[in-house]
Structure formats: structure tokens, C-alpha cells
Backbone as JSON, one array per atom type, in Angstrom:
{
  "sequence": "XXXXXXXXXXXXXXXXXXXXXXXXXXXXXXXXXXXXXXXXXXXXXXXXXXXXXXXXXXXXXXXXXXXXXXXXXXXXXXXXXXXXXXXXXXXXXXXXXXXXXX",
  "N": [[110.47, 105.5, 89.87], [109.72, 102.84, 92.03], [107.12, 100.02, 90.53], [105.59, 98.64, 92.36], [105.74, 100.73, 94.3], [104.39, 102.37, 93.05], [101.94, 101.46, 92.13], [100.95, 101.49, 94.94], [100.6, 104.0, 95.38], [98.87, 104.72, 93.85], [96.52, 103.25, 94.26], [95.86, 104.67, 96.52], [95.15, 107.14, 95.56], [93.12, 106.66, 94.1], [91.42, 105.65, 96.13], [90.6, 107.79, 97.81], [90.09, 109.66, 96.22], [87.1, 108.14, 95.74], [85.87, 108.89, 98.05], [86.06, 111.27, 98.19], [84.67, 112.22, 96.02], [82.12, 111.0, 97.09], [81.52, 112.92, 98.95], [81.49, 115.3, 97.7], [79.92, 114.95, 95.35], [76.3, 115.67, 94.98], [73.38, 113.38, 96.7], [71.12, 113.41, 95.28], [72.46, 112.63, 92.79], [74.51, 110.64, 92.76], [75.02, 107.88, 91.55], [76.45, 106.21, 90.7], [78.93, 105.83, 92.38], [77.17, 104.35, 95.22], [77.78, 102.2, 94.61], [80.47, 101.28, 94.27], [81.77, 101.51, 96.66], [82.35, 99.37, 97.67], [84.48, 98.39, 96.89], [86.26, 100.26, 97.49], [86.37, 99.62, 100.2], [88.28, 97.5, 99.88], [90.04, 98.5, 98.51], [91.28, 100.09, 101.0], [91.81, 98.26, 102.63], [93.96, 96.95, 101.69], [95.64, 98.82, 101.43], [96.5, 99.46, 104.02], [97.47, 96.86, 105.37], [99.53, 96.67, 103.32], [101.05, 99.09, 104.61], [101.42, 97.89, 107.13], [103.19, 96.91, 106.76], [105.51, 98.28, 105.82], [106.12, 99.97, 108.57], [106.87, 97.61, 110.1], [109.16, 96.95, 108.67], [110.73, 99.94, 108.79], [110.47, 99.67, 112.13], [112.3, 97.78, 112.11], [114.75, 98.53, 111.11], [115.27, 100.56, 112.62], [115.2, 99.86, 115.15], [116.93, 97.56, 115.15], [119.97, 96.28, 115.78], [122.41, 97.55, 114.84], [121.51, 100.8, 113.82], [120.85, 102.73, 111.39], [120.71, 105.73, 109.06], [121.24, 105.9, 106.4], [119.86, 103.31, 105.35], [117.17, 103.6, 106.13], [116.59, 105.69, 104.22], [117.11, 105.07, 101.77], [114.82, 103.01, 101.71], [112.99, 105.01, 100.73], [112.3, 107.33, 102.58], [112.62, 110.43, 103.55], [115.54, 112.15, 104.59], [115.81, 114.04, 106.5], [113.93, 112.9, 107.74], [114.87, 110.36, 108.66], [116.72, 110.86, 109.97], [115.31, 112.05, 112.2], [113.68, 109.57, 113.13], [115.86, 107.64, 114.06], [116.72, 109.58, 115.79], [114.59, 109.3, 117.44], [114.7, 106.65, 118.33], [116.76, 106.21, 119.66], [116.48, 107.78, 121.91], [114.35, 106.1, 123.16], [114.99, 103.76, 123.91], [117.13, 104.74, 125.57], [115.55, 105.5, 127.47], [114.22, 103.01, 128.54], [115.96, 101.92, 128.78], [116.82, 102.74, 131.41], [114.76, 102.55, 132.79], [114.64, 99.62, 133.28], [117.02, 99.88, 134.82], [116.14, 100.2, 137.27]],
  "CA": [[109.75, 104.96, 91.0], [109.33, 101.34, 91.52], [106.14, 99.41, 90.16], [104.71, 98.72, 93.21], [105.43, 102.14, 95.18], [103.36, 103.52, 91.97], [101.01, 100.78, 92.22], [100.2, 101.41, 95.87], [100.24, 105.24, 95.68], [97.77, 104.66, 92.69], [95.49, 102.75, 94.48], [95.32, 105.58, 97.84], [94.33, 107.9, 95.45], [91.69, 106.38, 93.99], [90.26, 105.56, 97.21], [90.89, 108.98, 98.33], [89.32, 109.7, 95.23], [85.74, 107.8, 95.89], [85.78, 108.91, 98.77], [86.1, 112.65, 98.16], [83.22, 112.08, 95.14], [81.28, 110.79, 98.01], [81.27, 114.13, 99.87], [80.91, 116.86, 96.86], [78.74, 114.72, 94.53], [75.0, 115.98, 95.83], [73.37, 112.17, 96.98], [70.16, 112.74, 94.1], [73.16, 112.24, 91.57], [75.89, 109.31, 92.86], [74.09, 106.71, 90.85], [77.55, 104.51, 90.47], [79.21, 105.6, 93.94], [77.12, 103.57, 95.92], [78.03, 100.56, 93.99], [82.31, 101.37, 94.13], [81.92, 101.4, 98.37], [82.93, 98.19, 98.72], [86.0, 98.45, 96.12], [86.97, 101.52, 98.22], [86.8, 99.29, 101.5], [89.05, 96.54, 99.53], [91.71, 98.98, 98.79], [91.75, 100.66, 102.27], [92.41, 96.91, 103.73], [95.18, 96.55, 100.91], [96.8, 100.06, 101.7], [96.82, 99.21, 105.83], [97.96, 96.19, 104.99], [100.85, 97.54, 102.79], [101.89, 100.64, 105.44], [102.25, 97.75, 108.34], [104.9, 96.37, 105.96], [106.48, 99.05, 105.8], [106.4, 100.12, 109.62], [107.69, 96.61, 110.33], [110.83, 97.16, 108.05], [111.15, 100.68, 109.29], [111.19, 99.58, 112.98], [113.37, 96.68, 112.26], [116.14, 98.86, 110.93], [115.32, 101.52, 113.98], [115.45, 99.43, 116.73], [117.73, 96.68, 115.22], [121.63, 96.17, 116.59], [123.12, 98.86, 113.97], [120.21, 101.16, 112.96], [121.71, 103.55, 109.8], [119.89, 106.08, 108.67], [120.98, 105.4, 105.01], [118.92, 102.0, 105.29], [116.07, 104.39, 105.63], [116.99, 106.46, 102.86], [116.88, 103.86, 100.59], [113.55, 102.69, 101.76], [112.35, 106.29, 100.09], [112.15, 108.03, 103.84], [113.65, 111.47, 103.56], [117.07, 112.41, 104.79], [115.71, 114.62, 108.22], [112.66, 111.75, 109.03], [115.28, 109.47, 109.07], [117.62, 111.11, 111.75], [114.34, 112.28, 114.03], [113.0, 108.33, 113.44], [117.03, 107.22, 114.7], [116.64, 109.85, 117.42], [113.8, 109.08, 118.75], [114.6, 105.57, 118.96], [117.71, 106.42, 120.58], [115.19, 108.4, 123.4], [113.38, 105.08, 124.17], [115.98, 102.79, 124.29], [117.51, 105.12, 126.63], [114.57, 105.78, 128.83], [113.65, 101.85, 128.58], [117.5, 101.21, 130.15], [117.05, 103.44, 132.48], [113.63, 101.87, 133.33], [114.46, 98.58, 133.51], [118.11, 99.49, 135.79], [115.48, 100.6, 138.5]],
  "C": [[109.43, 103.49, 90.72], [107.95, 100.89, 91.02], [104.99, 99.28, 91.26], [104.6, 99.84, 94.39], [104.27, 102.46, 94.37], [101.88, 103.06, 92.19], [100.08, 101.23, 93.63], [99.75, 103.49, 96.03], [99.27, 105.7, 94.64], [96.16, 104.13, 93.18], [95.39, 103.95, 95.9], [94.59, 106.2, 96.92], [93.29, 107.43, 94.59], [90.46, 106.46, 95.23], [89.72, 106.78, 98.05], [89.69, 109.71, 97.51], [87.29, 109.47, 95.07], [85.3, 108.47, 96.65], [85.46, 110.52, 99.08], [84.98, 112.62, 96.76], [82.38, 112.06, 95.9], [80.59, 112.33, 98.5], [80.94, 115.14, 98.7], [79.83, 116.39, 96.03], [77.38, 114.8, 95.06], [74.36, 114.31, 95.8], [72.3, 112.17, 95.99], [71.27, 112.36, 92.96], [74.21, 111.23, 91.68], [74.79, 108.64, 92.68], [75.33, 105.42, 90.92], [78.27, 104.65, 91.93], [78.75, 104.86, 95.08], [77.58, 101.96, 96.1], [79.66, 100.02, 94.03], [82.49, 101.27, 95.75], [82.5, 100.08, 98.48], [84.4, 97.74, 98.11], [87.15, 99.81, 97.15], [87.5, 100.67, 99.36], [87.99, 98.49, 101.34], [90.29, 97.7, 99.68], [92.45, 99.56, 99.38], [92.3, 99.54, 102.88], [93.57, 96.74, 102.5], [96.11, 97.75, 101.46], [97.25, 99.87, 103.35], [97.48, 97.86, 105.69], [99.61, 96.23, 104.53], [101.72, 98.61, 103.73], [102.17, 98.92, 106.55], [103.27, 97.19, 107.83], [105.86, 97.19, 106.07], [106.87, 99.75, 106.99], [107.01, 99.01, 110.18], [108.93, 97.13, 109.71], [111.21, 98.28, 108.45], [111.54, 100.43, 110.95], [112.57, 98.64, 113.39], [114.74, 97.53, 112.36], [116.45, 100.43, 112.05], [115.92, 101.27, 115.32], [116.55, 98.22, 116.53], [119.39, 96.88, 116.07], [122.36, 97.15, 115.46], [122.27, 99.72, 113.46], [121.05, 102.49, 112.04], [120.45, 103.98, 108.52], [119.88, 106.18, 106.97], [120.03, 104.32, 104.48], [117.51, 102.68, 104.73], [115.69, 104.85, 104.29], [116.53, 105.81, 101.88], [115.67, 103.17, 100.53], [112.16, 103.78, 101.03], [112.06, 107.13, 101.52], [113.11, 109.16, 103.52], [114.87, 111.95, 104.74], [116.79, 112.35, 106.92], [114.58, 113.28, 108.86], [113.37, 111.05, 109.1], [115.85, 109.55, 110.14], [116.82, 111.57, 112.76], [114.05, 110.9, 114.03], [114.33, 107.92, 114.57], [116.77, 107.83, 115.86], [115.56, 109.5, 118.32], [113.39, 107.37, 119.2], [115.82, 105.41, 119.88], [117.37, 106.73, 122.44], [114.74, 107.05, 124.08], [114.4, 104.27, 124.45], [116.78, 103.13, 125.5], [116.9, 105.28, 127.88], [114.04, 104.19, 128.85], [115.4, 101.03, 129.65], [117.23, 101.77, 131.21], [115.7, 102.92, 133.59], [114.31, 100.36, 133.79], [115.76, 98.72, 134.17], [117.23, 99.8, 136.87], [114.72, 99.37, 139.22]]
}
């Protein structure tokens, strides 16, 4: 796995992590949890951040002029989400011609 897939699927679960401490740790005992809240908020704006990167490059190679669901593939997207993502950009493109011949 690359460095920074690891990196970013390292930092969800941490935050995932605080975040689920939050809820089982009873509130007389999070003594350091209140103090990690704002490291949590940092690496929720890094991970949203990071996914629209990667929804950009996924619609690019969806909606671009050859879309090939190997491209996907290679982006780490599995085999079948790649050919429902292809089909269902196939769907709009078709219902967006069909819109805009009317």
C-alpha cells in the first residue's frame, strides 16, 4: 500500500478513534479527550479534503472522453464499483442528451 493511502487511512482511524472514546469513556473520566477535540476537527478537514481529491480524479476519468474502468482499478476502486461508477455515468450522460435534444 502506498505511503500516503496508509497515511490517510491512519489518520480516519484515529479520528474515528477519539471520537468513539468520546462516546464509551463515562464524561467523570475523559480528562485528555477534551483537550484532542480540536486535533480530531484538524484531521476531519484533512480527510474531506483528501476524499474531494479523490472524487475529482474519479469523476474526471468517469465523465472524461474515454472513461476505462481499468483507470479506476488502478486508483484502488474495486473491479464491480468501477463498472456500476462507468454505468451510471453512462445513465446521465444519456438522460442529459436526451434532455438537452428537447
Amino acid at each position: 500500500m502506498p505511503r500516503r493511502a496508509l497515511l490517510i487511512r491512519l489518520l480516519a482511524l484515529v479520528c474515528g478513534g477519539i471520537w468513539i472514546a468520546g462516546l464509551v469513556v463515562p464524561a467523570s473520566a475523559q480528562t485528555i479527550l477534551p483537550q484532542l477535540g480540536w486535533l480530531r476537527m484538524i484531521g476531519i478537514a484533512v480527510l474531506v479534503v483528501a476524499e474531494a481529491f479523490v472524487i475529482i480524479a474519479a469523476l474526471r476519468v468517469v465523465f472524461g472522453a474515454d472513461p476505462d474502468a481499468q483507470q479506476l482499478e488502478r486508483q484502488g476502486i474495486p473491479p464491480l464499483l468501477a463498472r456500476l461508477m462507468l454505468a451510471e455515468a453512462r445513465f446521465w450522460r444519456w438522460l442529459w442528451s436526451r434532455l438537452r435534444g428537447r
